[in-house]
PASEBA-1860 file (N, C-alpha, C; in nm, 3 decimals):
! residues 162
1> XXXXXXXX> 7.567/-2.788/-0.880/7.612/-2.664/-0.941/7.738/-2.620/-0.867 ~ 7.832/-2.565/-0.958/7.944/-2.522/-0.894/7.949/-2.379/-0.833 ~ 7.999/-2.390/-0.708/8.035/-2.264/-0.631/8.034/-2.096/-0.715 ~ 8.085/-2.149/-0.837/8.135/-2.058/-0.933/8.035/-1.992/-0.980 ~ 7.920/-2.114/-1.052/7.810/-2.087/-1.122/7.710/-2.044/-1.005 ~ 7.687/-2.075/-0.905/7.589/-1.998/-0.807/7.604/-1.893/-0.781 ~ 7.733/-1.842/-0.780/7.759/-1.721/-0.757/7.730/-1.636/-0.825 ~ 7.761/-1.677/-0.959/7.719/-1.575/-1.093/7.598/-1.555/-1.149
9> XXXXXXXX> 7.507/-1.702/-1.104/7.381/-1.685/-1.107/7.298/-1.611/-1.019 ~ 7.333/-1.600/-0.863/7.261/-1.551/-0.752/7.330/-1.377/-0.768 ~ 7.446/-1.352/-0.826/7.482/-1.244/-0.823/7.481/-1.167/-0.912 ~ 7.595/-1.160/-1.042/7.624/-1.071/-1.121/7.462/-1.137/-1.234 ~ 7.451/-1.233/-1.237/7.317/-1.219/-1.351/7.218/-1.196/-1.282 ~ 7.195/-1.189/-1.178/7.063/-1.132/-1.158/7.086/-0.951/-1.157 ~ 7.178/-0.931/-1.096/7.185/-0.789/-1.132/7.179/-0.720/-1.238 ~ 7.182/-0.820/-1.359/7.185/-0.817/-1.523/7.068/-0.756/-1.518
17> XXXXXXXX> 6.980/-0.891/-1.512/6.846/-0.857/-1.546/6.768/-0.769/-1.452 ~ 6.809/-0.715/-1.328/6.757/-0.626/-1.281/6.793/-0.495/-1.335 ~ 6.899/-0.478/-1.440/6.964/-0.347/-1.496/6.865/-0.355/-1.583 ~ 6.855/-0.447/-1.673/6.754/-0.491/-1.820/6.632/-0.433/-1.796 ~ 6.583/-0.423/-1.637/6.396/-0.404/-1.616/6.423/-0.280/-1.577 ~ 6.497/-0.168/-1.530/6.517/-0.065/-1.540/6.579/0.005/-1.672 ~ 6.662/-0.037/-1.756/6.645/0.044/-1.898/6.504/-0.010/-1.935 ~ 6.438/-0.118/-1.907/6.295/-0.108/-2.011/6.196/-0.040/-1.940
25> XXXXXXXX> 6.202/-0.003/-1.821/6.168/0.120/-1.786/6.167/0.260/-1.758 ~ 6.310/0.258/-1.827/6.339/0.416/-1.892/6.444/0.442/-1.763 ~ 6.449/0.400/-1.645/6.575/0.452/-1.543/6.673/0.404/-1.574 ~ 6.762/0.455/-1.687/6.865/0.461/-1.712/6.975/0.445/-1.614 ~ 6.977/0.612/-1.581/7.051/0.603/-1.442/7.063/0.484/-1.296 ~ 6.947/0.457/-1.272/6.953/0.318/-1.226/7.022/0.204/-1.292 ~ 6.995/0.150/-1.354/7.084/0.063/-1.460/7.216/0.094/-1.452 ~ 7.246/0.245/-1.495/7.395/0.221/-1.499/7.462/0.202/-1.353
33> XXXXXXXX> 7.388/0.265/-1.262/7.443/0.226/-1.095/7.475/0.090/-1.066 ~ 7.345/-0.009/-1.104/7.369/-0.178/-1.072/7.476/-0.195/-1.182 ~ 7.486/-0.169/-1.307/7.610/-0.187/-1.385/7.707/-0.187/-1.373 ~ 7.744/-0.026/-1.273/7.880/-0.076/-1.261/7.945/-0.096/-1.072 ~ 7.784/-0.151/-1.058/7.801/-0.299/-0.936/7.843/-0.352/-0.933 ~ 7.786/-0.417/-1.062/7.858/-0.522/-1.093/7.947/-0.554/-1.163 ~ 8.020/-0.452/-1.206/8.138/-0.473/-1.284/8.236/-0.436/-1.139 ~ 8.178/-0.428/-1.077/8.279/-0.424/-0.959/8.305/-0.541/-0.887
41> XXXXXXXX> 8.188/-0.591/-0.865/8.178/-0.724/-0.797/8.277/-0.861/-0.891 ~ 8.228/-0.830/-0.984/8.297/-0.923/-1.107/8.467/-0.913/-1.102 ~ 8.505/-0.775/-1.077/8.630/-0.746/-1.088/8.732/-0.767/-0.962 ~ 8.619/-0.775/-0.840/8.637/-0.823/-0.735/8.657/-0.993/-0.704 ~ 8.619/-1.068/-0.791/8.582/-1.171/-0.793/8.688/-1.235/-0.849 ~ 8.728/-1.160/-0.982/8.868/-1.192/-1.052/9.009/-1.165/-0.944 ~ 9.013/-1.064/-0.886/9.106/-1.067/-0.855/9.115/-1.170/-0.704 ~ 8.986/-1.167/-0.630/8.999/-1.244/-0.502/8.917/-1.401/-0.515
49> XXXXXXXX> 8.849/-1.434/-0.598/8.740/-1.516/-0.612/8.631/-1.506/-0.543 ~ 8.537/-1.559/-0.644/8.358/-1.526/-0.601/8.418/-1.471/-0.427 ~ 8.311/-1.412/-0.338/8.246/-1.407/-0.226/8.129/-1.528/-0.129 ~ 8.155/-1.565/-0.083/8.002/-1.669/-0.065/7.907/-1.593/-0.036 ~ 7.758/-1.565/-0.043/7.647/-1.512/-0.059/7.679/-1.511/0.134 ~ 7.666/-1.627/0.181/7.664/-1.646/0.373/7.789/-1.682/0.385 ~ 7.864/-1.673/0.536/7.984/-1.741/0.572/7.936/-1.900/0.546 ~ 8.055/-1.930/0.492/8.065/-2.106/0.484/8.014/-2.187/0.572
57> XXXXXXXX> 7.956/-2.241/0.573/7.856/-2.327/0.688/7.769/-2.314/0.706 ~ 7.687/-2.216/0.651/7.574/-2.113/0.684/7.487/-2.158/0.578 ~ 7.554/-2.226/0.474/7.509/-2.282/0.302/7.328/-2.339/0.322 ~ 7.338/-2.421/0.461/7.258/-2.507/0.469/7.122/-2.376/0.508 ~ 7.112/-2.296/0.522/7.015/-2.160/0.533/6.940/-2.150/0.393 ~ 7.023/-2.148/0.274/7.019/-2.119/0.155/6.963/-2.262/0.049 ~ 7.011/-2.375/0.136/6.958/-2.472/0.060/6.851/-2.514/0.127 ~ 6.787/-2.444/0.219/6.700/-2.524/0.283/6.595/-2.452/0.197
65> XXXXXXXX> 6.622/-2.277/0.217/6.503/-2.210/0.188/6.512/-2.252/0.026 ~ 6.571/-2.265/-0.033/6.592/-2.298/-0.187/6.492/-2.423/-0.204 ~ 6.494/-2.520/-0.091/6.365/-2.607/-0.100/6.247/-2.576/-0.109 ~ 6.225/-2.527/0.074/6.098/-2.440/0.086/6.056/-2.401/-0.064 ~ 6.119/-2.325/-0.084/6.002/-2.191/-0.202/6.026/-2.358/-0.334 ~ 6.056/-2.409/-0.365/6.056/-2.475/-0.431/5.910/-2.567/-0.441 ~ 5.905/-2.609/-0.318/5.771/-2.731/-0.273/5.629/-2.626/-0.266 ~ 5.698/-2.489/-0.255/5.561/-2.381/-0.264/5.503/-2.412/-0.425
73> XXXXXXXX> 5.586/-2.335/-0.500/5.596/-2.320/-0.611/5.566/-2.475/-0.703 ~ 5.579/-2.604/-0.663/5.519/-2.714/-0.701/5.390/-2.808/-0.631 ~ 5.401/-2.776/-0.521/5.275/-2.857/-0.412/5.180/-2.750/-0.383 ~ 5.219/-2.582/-0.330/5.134/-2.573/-0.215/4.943/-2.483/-0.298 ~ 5.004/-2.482/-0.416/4.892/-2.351/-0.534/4.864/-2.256/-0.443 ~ 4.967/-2.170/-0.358/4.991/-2.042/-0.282/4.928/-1.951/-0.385 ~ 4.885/-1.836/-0.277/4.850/-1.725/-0.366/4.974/-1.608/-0.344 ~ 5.033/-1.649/-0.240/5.157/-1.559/-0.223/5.261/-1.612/-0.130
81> XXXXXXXX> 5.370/-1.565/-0.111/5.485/-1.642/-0.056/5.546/-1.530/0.055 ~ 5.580/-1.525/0.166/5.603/-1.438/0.264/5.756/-1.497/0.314 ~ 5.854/-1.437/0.279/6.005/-1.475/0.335/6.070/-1.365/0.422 ~ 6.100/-1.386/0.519/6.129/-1.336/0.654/6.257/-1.397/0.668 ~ 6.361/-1.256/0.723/6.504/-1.335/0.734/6.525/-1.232/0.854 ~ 6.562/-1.244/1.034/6.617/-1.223/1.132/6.733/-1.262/1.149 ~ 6.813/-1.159/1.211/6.947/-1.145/1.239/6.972/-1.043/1.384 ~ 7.072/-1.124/1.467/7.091/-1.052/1.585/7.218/-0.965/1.568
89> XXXXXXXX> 7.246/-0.921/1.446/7.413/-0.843/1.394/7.397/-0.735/1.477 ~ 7.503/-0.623/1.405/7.465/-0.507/1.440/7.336/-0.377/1.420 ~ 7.323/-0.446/1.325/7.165/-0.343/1.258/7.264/-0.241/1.186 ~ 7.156/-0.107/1.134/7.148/0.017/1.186/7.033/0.083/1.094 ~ 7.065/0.235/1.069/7.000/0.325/1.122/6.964/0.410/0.954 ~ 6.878/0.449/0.919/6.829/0.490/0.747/6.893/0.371/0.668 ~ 6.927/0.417/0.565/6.930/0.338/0.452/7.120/0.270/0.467 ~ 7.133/0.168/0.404/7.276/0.168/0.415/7.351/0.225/0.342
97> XXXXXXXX> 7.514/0.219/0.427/7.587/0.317/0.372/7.594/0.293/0.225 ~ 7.632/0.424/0.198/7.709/0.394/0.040/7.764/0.326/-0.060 ~ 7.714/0.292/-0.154/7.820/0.190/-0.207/7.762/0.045/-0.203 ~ 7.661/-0.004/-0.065/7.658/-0.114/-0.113/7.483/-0.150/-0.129 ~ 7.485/-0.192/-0.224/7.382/-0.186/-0.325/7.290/-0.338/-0.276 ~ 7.334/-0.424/-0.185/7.242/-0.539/-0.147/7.080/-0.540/-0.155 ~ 7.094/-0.436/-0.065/6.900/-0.410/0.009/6.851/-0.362/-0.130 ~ 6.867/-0.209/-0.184/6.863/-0.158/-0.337/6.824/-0.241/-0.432
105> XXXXXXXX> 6.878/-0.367/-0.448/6.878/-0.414/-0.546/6.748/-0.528/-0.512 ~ 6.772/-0.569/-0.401/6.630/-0.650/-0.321/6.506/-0.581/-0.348 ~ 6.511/-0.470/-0.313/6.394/-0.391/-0.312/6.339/-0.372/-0.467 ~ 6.441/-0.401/-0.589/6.430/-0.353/-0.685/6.336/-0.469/-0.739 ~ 6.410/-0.609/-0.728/6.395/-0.747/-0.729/6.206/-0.752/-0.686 ~ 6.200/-0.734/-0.555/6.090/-0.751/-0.509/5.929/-0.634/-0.606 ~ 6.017/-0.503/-0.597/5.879/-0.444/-0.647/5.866/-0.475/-0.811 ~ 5.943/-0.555/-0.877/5.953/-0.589/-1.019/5.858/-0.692/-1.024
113> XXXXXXXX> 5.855/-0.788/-0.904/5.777/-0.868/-0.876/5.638/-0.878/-0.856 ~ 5.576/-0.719/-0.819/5.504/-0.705/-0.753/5.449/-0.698/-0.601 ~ 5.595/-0.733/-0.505/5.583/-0.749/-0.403/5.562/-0.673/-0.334 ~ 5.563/-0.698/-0.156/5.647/-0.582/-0.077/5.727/-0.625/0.052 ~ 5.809/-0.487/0.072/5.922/-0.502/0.132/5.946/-0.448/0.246 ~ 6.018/-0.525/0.359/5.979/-0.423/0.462/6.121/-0.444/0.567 ~ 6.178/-0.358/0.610/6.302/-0.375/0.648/6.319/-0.313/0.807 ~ 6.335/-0.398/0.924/6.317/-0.282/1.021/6.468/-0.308/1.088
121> XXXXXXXX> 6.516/-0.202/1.120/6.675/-0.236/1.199/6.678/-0.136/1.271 ~ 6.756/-0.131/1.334/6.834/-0.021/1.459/6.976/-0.069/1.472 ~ 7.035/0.060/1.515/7.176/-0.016/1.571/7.183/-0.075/1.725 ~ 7.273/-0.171/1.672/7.301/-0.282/1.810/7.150/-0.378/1.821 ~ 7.065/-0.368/1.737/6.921/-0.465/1.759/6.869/-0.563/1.662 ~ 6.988/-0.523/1.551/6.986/-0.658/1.443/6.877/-0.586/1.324 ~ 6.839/-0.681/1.238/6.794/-0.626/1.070/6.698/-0.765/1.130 ~ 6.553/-0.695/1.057/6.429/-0.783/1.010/6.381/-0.727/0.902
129> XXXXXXXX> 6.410/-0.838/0.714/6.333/-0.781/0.625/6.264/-0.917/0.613 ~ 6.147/-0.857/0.533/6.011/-0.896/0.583/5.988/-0.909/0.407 ~ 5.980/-1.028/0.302/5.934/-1.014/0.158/5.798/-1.050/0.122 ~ 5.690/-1.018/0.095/5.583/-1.066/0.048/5.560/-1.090/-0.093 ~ 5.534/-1.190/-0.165/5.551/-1.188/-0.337/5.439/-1.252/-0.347 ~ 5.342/-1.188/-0.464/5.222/-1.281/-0.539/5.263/-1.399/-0.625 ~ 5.185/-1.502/-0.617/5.269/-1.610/-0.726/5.176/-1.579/-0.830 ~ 5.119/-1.501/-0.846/5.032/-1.509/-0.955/4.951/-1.588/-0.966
137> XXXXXXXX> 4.865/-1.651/-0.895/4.760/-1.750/-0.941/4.626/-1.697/-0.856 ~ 4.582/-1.673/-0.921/4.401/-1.636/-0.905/4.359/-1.724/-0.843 ~ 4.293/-1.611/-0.726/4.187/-1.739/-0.633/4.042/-1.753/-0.712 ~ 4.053/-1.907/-0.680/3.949/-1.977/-0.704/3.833/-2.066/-0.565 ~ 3.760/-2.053/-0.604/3.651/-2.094/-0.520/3.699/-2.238/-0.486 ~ 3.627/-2.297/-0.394/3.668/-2.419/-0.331/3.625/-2.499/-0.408 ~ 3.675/-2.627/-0.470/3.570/-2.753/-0.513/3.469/-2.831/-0.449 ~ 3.318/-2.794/-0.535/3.232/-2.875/-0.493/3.165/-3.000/-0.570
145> XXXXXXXX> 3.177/-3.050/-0.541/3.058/-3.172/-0.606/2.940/-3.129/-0.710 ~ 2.948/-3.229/-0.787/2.827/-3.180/-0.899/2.730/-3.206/-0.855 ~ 2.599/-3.113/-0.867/2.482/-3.121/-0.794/2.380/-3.236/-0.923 ~ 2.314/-3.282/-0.841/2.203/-3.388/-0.931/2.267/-3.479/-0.982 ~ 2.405/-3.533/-0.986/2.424/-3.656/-1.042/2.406/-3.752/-0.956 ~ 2.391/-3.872/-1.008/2.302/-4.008/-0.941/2.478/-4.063/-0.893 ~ 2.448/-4.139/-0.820/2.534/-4.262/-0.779/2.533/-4.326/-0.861 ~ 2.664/-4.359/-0.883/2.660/-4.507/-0.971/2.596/-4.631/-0.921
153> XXXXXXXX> 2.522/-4.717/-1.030/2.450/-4.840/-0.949/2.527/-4.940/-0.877 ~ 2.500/-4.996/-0.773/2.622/-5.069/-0.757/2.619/-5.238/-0.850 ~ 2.701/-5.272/-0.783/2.718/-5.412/-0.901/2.607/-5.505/-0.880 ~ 2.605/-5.533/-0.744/2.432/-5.626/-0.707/2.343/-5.586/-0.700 ~ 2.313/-5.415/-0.709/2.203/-5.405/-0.756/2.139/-5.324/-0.836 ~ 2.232/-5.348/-1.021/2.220/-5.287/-1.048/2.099/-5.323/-1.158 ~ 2.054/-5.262/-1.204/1.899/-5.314/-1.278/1.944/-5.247/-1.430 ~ 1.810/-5.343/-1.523/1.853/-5.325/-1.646/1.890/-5.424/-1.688
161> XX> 1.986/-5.548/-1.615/2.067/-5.645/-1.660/2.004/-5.688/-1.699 ~ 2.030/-5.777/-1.838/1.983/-5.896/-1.967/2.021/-6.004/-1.855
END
């Protein structure tokens, strides 16, 4: 996939459809906030090109975890998925500033999901958010063996034979 198309996929369309699940839940006003996010981001994009999601080099973070949840989601029949991302940056302190809509829109992402979210930072001590998501699959009891069925006979000794 091209640089181009990840971008627009990981960015301005998901913010789509996160606008889409807030008008179908009546927060308008929400909607129009990520809207014209992303008509910012987009317009940002035109004039400077996409942004990379991480600094360049960093890709291999994104394709790894892009595996991970992948081999969940096909091998592991999880009942839920727990993604944890640490950083030694700067942190800080309530909600972030103004304007930028990252965490907001995570949080939006996640409780649409059903999840939860948990974000702890300080300044100068770095950001820990913390995602928990149901995959939706109902626990089921362990597999056991069918009770009262016989062994198969074996070949030498099996009786009956003509």
């Amino acid at each position: 996939m091209s640089s181009l198309a990840a971008w627009l996929h990981d960015g301005p369309v998901q913010n789509l459809i996160v606008a889409d699940q807030e008008l179908a839940a009546g927060d308008v006003e929400r909607a129009r906030t990520i809207l014209r996010a992303t008509i910012a981001d987009l317009r940002g994009a035109l004039a400077d090109g996409p942004r990379e999601p991480v600094p360049a080099g960093d890709d291999v973070l994104l394709s790894v975890a892009r595996e991970l949840l992948t081999n969940v989601t096909r091998h592991a029949e999880a009942h839920r998925v727990v993604l944890e991302v640490t950083d030694d940056g700067r942190g800080f302190a309530g909600a972030p500033a103004a304007g930028h809509l990252g965490l907001a829109l995570v949080a939006e992402r996640v409780r649409s999901a059903g999840g939860q979210l948990r974000i702890d930072s300080a300044p100068g001590a770095g950001t820990r958010v913390r995602v928990v998501i149901p995959t939706g699959r109902a626990a089921s009891p362990p597999r056991r063996p069918p009770r009262g069925r016989r062994r198969p006979a074996s070949r030498t000794g099996a009786r009956g034979a003509s």
